[in-house]
C-alpha positions as CSV (number, residue, x, y, z in Angstrom):
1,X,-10.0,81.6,50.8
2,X,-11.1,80.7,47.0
3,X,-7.9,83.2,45.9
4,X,-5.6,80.7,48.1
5,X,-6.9,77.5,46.7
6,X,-6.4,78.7,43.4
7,X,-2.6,80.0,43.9
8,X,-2.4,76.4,46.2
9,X,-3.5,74.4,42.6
10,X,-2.1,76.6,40.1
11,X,1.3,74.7,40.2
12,X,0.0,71.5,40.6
13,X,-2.0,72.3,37.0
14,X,0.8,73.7,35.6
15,X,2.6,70.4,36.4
16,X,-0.2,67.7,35.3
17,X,-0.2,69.9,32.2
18,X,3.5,69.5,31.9
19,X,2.9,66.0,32.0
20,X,0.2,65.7,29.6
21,X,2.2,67.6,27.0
22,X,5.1,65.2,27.9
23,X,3.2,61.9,27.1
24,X,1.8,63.1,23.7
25,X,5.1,61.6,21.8
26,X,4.3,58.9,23.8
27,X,1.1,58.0,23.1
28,X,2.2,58.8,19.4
29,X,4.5,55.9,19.4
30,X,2.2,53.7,21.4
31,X,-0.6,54.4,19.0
32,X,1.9,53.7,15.5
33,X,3.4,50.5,17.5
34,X,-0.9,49.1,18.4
35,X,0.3,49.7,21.9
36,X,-2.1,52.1,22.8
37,X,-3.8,51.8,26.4
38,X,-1.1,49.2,26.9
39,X,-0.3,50.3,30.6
40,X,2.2,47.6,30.6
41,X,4.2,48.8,27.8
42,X,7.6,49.2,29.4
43,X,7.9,53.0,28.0
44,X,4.0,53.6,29.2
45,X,4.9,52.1,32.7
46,X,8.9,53.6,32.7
47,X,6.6,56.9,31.8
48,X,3.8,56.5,34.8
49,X,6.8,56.0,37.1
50,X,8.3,59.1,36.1
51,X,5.4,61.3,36.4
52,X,4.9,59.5,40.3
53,X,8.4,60.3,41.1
54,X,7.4,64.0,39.5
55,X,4.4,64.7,41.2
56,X,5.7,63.0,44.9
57,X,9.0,65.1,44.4
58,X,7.5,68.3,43.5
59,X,4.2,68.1,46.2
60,X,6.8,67.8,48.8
61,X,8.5,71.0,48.1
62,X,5.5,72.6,47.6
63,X,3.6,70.9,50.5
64,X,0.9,70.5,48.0
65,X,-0.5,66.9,50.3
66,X,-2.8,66.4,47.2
67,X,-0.3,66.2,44.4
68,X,2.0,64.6,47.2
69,X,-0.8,61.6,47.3
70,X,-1.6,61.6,43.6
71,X,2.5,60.8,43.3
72,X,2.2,58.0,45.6
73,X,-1.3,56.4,44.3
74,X,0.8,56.1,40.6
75,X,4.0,54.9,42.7
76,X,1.6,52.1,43.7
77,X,-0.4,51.5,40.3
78,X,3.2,51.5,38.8
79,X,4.4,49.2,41.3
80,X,1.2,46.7,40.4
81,X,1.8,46.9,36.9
82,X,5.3,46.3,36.9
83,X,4.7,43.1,39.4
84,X,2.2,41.8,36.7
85,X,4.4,42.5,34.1
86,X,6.5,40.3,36.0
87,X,4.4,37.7,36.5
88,X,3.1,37.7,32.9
89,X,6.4,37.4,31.7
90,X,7.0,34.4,34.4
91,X,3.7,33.1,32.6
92,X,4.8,33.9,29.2
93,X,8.4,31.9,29.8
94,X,6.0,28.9,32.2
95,X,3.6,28.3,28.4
96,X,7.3,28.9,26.4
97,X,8.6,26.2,28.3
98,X,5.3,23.8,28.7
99,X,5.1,24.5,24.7
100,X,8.6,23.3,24.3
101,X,8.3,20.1,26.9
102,X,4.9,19.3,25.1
103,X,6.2,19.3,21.6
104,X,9.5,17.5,22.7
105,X,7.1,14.9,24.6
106,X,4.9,14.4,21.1
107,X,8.2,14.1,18.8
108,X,9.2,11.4,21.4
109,X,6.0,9.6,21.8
110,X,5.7,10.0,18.0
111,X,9.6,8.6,17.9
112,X,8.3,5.7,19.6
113,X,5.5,4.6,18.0
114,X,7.3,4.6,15.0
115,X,9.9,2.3,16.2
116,X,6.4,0.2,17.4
117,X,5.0,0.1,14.0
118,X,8.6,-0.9,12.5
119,X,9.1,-3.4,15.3
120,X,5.9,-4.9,14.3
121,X,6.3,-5.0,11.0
122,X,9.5,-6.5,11.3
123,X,8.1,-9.2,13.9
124,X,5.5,-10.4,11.4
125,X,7.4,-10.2,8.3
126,X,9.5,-12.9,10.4
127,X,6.2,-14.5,11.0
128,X,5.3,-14.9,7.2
129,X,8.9,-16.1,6.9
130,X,8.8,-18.7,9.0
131,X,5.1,-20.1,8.5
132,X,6.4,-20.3,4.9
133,X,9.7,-22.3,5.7
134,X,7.7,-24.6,7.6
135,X,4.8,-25.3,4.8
136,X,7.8,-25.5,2.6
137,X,9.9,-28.1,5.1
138,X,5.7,-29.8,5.2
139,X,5.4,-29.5,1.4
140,X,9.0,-31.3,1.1
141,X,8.2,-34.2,4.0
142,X,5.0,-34.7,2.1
143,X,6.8,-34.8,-1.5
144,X,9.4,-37.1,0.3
145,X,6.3,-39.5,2.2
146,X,4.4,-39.4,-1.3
147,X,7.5,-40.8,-3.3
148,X,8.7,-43.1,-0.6
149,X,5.0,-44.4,-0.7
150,X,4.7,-44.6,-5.0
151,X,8.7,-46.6,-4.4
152,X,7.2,-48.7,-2.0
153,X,4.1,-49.6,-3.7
154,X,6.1,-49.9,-7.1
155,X,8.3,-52.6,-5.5
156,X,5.6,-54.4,-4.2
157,X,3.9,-54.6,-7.5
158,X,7.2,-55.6,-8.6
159,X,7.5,-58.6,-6.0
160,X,3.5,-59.7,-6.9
161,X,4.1,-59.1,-10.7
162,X,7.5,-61.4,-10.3
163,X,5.6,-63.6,-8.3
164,X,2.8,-64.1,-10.0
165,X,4.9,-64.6,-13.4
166,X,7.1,-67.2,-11.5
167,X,3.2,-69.0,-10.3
168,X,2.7,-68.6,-13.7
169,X,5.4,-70.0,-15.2
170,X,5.4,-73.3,-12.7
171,X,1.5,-73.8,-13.5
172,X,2.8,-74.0,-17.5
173,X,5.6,-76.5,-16.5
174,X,3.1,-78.4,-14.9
175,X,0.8,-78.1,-17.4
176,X,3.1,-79.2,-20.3
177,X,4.5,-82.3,-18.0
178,X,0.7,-83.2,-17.7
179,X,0.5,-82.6,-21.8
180,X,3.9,-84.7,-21.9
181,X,2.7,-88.0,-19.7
182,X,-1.0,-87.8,-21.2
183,X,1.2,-88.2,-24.7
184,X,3.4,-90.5,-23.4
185,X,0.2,-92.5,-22.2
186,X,-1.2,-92.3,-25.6
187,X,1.9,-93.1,-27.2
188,X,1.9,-96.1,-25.6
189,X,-1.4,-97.3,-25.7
190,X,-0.8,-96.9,-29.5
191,X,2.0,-98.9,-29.8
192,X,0.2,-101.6,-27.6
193,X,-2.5,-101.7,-29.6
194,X,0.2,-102.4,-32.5
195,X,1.5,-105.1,-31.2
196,X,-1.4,-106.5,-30.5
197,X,-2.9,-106.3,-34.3
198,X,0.3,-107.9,-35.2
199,X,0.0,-110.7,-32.7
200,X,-3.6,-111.3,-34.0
201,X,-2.3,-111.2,-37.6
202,X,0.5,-113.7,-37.1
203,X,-2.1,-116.1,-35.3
204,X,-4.8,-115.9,-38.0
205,X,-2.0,-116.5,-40.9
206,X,-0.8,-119.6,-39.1
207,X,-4.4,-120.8,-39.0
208,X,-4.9,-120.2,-42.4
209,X,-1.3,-121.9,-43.3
């Protein structure tokens, strides 16, 4: 019975050694390219699927039911590798794209804000502009209100000074026609008293006579 098992299993070890001598290039390149123990490597896993089709080929025309099973447990690990290669490289192109939408998404918002800031900027340079015209259009009434007012002022000084040189001017006239009868009164109360002396003369030169 132990003399069957062991011609049973000597092609099956003749086989996994087969393989093993196979892979060593392999794992020589894995191991230059940092790919070692990578079993999602495509040439790792294009490998493993090659030694499952091997070992499920060759069990079944040995009937060897080990070797047969051994074929189909690495047609299955193959099988779950290769689905999460799959989905890992579904994954890989999802972040590539997220990456991409996120980074397109920033330059946008970032797009944006800057036309904000510039708006902004623009908006209250405008601001500045026009609070200046309008302390300039208030500077300018004011400079207009302040001369209007010194004009004004100056012409009614004018009109007082005029007036007060024409009261002025009358109270002289007066004055001097006061002067001019007061002189005219003394002038004649001079030439009355002259004529009075020579009245008195002529009568006291007749009494004498």
């Amino acid at each position: 019975m132990s003399t069957r098992t062991n011609v049973r299993n000597l092609p099956r070890t003749v086989i996994k050694t087969y393989l093993s001598a196979a892979r060593l290039p392999l794992n020589a390149v894995a191991k230059a390219n940092g790919q070692q123990g990578n079993e999602q490597w495509p040439p790792a896993l294009a490998f493993e699927g090659f030694e499952a089709s091997v070992e499920t080929v060759l069990g079944s025309l040995l009937r060897d039911d080990t070797l047969i099973e051994a074929g189909r447990l690495r047609q299955a690990k193959v099988a779950q590798l290769r689905k999460a290669a799959e989905l890992e490289a579904v994954a890989d192109t999802t972040r590539t794209q997220a990456r991409e939408e996120f980074t397109e998404r920033r330059e946008a918002a970032q797009a944006k804000r800057t036309q904000a800031e510039q708006r902004a900027a623009q908006r209250e340079q405008q601001i500045e502009r026009e609070a200046e015209q309008r302390k300039n259009k208030v500077d300018q009434t004011t400079t207009k209100k302040k001369a209007a007012a010194q004009q004004a002022k100056a012409a009614q000084e004018k009109v007082i000074d005029r007036r007060e040189r024409v009261a002025t001017t009358e109270a002289l006239t007066n004055e001097e026609k006061a002067l001019a009868a007061q002189q005219e009164a003394l002038d004649a109360a001079e030439t009355a008293g002259v004529i009075d002396d020579t009245i008195e003369g002529n009568k006291a030169a007749r009494r004498t006579a």
